[in-house]
Each structure stands twice: as C-alpha cells, then as structure tokens.
KELOSE-836789 format. One record per residue: chain; residue number from 1; z, x, y of N, C-alpha, C, O in turn. Coordinates in nm, 3 decimals, padded with zeros to 5 digits. Example, Ala and Ser with C-alpha at 12.3 -4.5 7.8 and 13.67 -1.06 7.14 Angstrom:
// residues 2
+--------+-----+---------+---------+---------+---------+---------+---------+---------+---------+---------+---------+---------+---------+
: chaine : num :    n_c3 :    n_c1 :    n_c2 :   ca_c3 :   ca_c1 :   ca_c2 :    c_c3 :    c_c1 :    c_c2 :    o_c3 :    o_c1 :    o_c2 :
+--------+-----+---------+---------+---------+---------+---------+---------+---------+---------+---------+---------+---------+---------+
:      A :   1 :  00.780 :  01.319 : -00.569 :  00.780 :  01.230 : -00.450 :  00.780 :  01.320 : -00.330 :  00.846 :  01.424 : -00.332 :
:      A :   2 :  00.708 :  01.285 : -00.225 :  00.714 :  01.367 : -00.106 :  00.787 :  01.290 :  00.003 :  00.804 :  01.341 :  00.114 :
+--------+-----+---------+---------+---------+---------+---------+---------+---------+---------+---------+---------+---------+---------+
// end
This chain:
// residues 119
+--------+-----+---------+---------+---------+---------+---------+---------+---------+---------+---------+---------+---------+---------+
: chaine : num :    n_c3 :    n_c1 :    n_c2 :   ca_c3 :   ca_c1 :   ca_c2 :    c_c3 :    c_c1 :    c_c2 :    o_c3 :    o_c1 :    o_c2 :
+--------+-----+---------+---------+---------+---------+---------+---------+---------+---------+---------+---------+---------+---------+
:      A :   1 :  10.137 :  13.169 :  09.654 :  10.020 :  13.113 :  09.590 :  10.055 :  12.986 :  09.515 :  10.173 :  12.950 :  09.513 :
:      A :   2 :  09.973 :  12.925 :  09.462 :  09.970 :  12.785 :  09.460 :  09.906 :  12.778 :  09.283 :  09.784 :  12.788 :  09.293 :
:      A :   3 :  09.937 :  12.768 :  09.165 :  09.896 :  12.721 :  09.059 :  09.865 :  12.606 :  09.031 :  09.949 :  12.525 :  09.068 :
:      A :   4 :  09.745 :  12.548 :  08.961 :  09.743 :  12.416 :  08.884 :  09.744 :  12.459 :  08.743 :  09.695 :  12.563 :  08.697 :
:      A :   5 :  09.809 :  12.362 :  08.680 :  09.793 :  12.378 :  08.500 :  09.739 :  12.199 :  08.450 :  09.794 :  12.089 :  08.444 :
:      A :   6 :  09.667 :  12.230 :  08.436 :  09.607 :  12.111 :  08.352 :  09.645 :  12.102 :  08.218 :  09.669 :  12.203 :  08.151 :
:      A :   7 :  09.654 :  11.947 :  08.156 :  09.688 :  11.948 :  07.994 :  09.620 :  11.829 :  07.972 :  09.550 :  11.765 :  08.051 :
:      A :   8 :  09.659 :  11.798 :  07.820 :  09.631 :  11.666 :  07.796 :  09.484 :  11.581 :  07.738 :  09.472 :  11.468 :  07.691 :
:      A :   9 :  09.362 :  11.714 :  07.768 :  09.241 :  11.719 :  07.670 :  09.247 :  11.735 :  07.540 :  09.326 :  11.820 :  07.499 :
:      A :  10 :  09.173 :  11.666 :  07.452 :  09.149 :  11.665 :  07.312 :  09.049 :  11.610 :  07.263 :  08.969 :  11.561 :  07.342 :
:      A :  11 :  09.024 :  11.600 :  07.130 :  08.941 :  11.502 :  07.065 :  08.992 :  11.334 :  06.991 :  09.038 :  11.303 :  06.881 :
:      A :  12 :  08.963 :  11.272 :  07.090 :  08.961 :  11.136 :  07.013 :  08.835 :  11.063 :  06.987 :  08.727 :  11.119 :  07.007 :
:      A :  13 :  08.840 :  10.938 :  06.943 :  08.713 :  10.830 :  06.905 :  08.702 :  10.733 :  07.020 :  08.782 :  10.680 :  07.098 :
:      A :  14 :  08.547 :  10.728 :  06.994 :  08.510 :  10.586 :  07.089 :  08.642 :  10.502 :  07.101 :  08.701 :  10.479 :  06.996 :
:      A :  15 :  08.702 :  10.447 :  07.235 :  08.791 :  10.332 :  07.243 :  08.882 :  10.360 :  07.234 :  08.959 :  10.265 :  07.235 :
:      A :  16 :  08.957 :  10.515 :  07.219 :  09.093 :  10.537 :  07.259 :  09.123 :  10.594 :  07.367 :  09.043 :  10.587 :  07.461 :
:      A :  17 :  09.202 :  10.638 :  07.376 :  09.291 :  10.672 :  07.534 :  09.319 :  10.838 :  07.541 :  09.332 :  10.904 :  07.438 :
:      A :  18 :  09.328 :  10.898 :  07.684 :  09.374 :  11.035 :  07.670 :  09.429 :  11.035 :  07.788 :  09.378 :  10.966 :  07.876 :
:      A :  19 :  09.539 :  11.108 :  07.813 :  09.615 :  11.112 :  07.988 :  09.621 :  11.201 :  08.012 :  09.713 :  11.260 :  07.955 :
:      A :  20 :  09.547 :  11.274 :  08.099 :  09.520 :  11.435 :  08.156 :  09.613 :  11.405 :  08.266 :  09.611 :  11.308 :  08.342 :
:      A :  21 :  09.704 :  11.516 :  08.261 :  09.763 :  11.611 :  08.373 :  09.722 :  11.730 :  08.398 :  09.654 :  11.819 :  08.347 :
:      A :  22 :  09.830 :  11.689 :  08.561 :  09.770 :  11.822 :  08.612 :  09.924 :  11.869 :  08.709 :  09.970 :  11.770 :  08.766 :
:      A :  23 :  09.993 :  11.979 :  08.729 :  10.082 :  12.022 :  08.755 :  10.083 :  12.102 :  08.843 :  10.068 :  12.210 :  08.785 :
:      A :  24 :  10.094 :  12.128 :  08.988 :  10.083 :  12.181 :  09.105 :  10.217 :  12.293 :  09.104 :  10.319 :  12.225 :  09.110 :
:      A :  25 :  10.250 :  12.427 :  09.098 :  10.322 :  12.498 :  09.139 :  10.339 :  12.608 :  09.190 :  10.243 :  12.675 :  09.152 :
:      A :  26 :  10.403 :  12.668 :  09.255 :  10.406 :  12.759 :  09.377 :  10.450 :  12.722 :  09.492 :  10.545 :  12.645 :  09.511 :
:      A :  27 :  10.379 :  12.777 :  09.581 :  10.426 :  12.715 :  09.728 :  10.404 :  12.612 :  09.807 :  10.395 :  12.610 :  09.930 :
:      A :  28 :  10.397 :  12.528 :  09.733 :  10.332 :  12.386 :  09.801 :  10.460 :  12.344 :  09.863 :  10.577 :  12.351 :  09.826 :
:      A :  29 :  10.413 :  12.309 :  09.948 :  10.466 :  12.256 :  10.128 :  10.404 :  12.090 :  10.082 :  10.484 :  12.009 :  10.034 :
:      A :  30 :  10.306 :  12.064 :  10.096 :  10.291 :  11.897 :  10.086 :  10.163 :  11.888 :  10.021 :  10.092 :  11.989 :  10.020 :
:      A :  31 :  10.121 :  11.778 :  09.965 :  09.995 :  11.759 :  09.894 :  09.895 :  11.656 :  09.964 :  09.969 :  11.560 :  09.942 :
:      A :  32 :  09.797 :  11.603 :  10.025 :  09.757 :  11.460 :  10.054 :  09.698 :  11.436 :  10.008 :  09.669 :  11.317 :  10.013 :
:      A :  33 :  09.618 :  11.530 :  09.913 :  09.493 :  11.437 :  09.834 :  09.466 :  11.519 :  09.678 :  09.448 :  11.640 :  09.669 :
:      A :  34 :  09.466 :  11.428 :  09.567 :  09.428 :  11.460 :  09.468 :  09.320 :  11.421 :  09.394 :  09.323 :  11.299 :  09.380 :
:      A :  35 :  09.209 :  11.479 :  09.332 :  09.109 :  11.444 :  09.279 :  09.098 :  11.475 :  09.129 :  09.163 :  11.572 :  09.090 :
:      A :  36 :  09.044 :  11.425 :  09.062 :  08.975 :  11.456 :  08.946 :  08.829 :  11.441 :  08.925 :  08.779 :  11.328 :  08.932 :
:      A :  37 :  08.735 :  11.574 :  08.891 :  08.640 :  11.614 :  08.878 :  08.578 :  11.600 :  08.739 :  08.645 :  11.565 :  08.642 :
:      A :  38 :  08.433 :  11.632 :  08.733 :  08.423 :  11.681 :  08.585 :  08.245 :  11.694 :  08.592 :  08.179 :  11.648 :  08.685 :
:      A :  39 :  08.203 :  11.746 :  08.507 :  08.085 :  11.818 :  08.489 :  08.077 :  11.854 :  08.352 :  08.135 :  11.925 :  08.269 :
:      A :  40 :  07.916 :  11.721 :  08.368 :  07.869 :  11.772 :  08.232 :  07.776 :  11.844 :  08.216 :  07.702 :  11.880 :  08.307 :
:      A :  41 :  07.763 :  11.892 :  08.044 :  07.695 :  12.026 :  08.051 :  07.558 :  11.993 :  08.147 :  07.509 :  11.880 :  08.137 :
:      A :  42 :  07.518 :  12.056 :  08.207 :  07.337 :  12.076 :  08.263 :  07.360 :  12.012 :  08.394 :  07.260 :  12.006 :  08.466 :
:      A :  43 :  07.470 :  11.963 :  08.441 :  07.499 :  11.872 :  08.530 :  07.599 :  11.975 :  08.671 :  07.653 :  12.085 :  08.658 :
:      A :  44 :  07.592 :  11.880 :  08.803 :  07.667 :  11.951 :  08.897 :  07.800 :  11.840 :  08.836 :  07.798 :  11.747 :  08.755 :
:      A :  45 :  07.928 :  11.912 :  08.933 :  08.051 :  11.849 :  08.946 :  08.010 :  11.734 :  08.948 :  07.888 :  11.728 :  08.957 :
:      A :  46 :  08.082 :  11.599 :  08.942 :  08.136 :  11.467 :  09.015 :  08.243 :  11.403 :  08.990 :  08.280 :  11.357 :  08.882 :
:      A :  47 :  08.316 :  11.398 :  09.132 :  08.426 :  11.286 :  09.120 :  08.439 :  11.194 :  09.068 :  08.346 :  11.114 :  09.068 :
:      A :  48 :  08.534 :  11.171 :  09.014 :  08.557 :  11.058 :  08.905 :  08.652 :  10.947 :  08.976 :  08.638 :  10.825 :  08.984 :
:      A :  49 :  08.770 :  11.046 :  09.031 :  08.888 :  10.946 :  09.078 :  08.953 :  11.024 :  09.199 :  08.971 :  11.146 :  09.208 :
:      A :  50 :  08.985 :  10.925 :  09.293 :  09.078 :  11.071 :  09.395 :  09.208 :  10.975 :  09.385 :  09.224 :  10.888 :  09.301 :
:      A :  51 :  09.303 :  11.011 :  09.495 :  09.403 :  10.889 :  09.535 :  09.433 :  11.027 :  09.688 :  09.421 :  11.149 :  09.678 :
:      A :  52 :  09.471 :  10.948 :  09.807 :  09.495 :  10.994 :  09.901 :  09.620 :  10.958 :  09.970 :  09.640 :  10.839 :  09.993 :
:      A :  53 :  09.704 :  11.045 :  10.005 :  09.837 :  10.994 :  10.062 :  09.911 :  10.939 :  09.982 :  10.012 :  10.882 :  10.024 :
:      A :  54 :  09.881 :  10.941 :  09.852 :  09.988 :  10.850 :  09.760 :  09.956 :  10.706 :  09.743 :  10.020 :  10.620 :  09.684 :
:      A :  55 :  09.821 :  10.696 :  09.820 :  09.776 :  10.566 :  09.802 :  09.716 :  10.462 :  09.818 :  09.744 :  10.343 :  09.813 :
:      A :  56 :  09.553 :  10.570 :  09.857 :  09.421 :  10.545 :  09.863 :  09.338 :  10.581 :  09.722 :  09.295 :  10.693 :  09.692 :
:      A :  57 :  09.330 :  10.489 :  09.663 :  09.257 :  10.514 :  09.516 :  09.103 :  10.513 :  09.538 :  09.075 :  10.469 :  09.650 :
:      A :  58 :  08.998 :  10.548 :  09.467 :  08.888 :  10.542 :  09.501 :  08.823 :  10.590 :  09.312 :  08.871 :  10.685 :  09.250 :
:      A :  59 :  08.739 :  10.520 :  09.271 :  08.702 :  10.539 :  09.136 :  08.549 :  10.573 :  09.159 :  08.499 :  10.523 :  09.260 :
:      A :  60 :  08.476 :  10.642 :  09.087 :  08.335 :  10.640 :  09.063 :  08.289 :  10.494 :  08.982 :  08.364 :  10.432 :  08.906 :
:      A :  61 :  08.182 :  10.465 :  09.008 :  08.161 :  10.290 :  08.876 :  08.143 :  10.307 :  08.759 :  08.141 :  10.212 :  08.680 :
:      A :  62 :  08.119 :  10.473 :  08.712 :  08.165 :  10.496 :  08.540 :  08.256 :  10.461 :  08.501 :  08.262 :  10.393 :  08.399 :
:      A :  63 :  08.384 :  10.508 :  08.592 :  08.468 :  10.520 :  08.494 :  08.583 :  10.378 :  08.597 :  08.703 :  10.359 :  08.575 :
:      A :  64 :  08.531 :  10.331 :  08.662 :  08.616 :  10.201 :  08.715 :  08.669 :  10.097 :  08.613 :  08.585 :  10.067 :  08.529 :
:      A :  65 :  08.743 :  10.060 :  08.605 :  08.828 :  09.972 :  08.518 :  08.883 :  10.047 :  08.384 :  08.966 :  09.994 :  08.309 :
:      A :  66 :  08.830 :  10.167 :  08.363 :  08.892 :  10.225 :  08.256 :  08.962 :  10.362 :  08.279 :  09.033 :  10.417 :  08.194 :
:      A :  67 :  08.941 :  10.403 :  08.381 :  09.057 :  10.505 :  08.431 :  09.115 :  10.485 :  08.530 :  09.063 :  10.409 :  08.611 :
:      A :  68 :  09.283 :  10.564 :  08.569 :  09.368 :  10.536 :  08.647 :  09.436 :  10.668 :  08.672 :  09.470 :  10.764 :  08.604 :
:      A :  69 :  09.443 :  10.628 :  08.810 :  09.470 :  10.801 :  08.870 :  09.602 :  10.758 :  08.935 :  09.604 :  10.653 :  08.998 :
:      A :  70 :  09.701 :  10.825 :  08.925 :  09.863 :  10.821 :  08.952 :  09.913 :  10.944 :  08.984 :  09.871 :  11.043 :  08.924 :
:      A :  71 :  09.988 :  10.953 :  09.060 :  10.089 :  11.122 :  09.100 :  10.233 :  11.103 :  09.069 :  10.268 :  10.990 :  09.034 :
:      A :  72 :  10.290 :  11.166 :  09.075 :  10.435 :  11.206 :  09.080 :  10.474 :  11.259 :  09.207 :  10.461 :  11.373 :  09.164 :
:      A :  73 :  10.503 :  11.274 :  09.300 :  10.504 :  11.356 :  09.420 :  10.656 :  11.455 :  09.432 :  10.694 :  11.535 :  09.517 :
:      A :  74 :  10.722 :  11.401 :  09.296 :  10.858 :  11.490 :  09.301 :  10.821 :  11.622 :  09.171 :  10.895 :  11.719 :  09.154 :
:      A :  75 :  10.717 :  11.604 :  09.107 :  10.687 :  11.689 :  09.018 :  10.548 :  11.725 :  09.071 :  10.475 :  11.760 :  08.979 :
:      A :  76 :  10.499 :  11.726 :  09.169 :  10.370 :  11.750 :  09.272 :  10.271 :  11.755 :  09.107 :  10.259 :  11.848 :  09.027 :
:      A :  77 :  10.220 :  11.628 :  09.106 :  10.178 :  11.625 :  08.964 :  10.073 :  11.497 :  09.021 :  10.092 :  11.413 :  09.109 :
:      A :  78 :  09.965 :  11.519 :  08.937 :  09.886 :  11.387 :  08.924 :  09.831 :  11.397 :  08.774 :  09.832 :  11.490 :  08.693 :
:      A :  79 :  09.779 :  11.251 :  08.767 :  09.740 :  11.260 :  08.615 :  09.645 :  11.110 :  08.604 :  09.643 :  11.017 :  08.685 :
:      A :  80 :  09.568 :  11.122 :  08.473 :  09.438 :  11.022 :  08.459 :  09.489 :  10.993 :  08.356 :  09.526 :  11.058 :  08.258 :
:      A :  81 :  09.492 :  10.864 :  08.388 :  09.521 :  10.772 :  08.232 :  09.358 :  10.683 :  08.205 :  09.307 :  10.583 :  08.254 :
:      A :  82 :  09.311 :  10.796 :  08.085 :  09.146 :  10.715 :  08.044 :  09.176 :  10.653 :  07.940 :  09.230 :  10.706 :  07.843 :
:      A :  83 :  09.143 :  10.532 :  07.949 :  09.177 :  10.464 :  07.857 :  08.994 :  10.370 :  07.776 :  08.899 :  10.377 :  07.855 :
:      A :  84 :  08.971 :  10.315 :  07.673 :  08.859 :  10.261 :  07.608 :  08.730 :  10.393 :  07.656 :  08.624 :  10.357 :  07.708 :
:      A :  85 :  08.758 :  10.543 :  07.629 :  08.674 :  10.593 :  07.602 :  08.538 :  10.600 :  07.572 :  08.525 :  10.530 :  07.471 :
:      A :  86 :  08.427 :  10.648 :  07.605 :  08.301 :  10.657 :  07.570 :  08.266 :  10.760 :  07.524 :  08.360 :  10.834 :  07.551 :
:      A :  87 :  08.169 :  10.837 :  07.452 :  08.134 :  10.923 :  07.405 :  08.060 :  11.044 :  07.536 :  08.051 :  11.166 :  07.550 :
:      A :  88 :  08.011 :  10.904 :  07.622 :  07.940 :  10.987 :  07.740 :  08.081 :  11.057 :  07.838 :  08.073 :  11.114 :  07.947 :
:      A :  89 :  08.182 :  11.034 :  07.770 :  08.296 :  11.093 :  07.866 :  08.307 :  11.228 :  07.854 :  08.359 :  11.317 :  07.921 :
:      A :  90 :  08.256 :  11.222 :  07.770 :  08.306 :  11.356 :  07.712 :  08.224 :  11.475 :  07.797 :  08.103 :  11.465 :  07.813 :
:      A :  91 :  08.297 :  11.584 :  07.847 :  08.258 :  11.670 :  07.966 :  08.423 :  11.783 :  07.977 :  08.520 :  11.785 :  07.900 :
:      A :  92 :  08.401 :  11.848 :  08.081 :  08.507 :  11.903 :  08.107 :  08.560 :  11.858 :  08.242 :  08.484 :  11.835 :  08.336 :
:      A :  93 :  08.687 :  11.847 :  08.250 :  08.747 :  11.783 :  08.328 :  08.833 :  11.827 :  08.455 :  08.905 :  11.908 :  08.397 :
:      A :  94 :  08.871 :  11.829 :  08.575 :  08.917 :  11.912 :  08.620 :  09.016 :  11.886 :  08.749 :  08.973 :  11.810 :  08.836 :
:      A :  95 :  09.108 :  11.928 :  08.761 :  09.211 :  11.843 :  08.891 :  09.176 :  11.945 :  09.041 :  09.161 :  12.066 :  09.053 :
:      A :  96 :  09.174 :  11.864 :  09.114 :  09.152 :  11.922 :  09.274 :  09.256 :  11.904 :  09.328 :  09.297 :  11.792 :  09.299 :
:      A :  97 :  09.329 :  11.962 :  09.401 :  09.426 :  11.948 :  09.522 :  09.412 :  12.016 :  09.662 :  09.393 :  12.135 :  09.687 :
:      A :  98 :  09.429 :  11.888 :  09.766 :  09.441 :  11.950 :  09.875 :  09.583 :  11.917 :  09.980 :  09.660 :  11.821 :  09.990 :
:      A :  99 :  09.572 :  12.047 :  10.048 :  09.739 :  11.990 :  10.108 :  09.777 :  12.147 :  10.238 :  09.723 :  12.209 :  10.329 :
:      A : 100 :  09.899 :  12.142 :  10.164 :  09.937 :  12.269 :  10.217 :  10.041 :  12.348 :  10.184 :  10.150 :  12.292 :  10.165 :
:      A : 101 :  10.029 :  12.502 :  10.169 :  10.131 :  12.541 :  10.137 :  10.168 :  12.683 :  10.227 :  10.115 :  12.712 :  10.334 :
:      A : 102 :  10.283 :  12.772 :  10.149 :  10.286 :  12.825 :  10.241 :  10.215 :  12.917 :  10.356 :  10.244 :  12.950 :  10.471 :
:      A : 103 :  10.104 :  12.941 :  10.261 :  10.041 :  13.037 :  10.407 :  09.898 :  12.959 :  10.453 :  09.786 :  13.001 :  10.481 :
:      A : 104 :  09.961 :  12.824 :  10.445 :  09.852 :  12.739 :  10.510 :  09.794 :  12.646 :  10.423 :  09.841 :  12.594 :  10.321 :
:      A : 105 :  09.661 :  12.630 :  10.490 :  09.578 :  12.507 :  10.385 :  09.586 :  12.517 :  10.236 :  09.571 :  12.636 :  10.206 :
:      A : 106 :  09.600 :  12.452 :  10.140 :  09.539 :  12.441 :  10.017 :  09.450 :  12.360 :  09.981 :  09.435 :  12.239 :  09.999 :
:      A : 107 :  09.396 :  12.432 :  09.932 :  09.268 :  12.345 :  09.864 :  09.222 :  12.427 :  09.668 :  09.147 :  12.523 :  09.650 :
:      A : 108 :  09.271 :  12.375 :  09.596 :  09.236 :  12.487 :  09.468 :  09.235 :  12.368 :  09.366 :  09.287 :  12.257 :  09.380 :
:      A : 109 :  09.151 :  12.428 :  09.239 :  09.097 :  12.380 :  09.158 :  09.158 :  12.425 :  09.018 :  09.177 :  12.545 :  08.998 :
:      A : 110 :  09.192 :  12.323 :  08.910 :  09.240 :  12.356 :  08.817 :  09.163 :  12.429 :  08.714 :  09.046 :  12.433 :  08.752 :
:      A : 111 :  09.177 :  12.489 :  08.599 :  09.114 :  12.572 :  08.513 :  09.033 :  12.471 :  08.433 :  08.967 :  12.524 :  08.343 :
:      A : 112 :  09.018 :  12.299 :  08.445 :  08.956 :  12.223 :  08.340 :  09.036 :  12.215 :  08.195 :  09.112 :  12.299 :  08.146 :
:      A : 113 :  08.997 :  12.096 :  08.145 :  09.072 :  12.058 :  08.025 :  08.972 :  12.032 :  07.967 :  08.901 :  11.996 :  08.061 :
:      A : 114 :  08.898 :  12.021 :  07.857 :  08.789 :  11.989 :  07.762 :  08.813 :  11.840 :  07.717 :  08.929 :  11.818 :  07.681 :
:      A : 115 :  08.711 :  11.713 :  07.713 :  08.771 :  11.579 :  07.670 :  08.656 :  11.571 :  07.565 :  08.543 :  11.606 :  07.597 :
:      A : 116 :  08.674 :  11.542 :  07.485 :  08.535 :  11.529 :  07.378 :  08.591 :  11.412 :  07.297 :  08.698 :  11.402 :  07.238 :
:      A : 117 :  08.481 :  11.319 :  07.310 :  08.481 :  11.176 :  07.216 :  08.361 :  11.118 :  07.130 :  08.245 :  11.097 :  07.168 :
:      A : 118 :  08.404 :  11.103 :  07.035 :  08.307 :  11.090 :  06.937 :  08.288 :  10.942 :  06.881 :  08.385 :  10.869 :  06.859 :
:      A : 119 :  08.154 :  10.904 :  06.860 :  08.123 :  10.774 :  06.848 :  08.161 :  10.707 :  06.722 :  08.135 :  10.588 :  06.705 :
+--------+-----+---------+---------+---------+---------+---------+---------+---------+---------+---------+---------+---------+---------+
// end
C-alpha cells in the first residue's frame, strides 16, 4: 500500500507564504503525475496545480504567479510553495498522486492540510 502524509498548513496573514508538502510512502514503483487540490467549504474539489513527468506544470489563474508546484523524485515528494497569500485561499488543501506501485496503478489522495489566512 501506498501512504501520503501531507504537512505544512497553518495560519498566516494576508501576503505571506506557506509550503505544503506532501510525502508518498510504501510501495511506489514510479510516480508521473502530481496534483494539488482543494475545496472550499460549500464548494466541489479544484485543481490548483499539477506538474507531470517531472515537468509539465499547469496552474489554475487563481493561484498563477503566486504558487509553485515542485517534486523531489528521490524523496517521491511534491510540495506548493504559496507565496503573497489571500484570504480567499484559505480552504483545505490536498495532494493527488498518480503512478504505480506495487500491485499496480496508483492513484490516492492525501488526508488534506487546513490553510487559513486572515486579512
């Protein structure tokens, strides 16, 4: 089986920065695509950021120019560097991975990190 652990949610102010990780472990065989999700309250999911293969980036136009999606591929790790915060960011947050491991496809979803920013 295949774990994600997410970290790196908290409370900051309008205009600062937070860098959510997310940490892939178990049986992962290979990763190709990582996403970050999030959903606010009353709201469905939406993608925020993916990166594919290590290096197909793709941003939603919220959060374009102020977040940055990066992996590690030796620590099967990705992570969001949000930086100049909004208050409307604030939601719960969540890492996707797809790939493969040992008893085949993966595809699993992290437990969410809480980001709350205040004006």
């Amino acid at each position: 089986q295949v774990q994600l652990e997410e970290s790196g949610g908290g409370l900051v102010q309008a205009g600062e920065s937070l860098r959510l990780s997310c940490v892939a472990s178990g049986s992962v065989v290979s990763i190709n695509k990582w996403a970050w999700w999030r959903q606010a309250p009353g709201k469905e999911r939406d993608v925020i950021a993916s990166i594919t293969n290590g290096a197909a980036k793709n941003y939603a136009d919220s959060v374009n120019d102020r977040f940055t999606i990066s992996t590690d591929n030796d620590k099967n790790a990705v992570y969001l560097q949000m930086n100049n915060l909004k208050p409307e960011d604030t939601t719960v947050y969540y890492c996707v991975t797809r790939g493969y491991c040992d008893s085949g496809n993966l595809a699993k979803w992290g437990q969410g990190t809480q980001v709350t920013v205040s004006a």
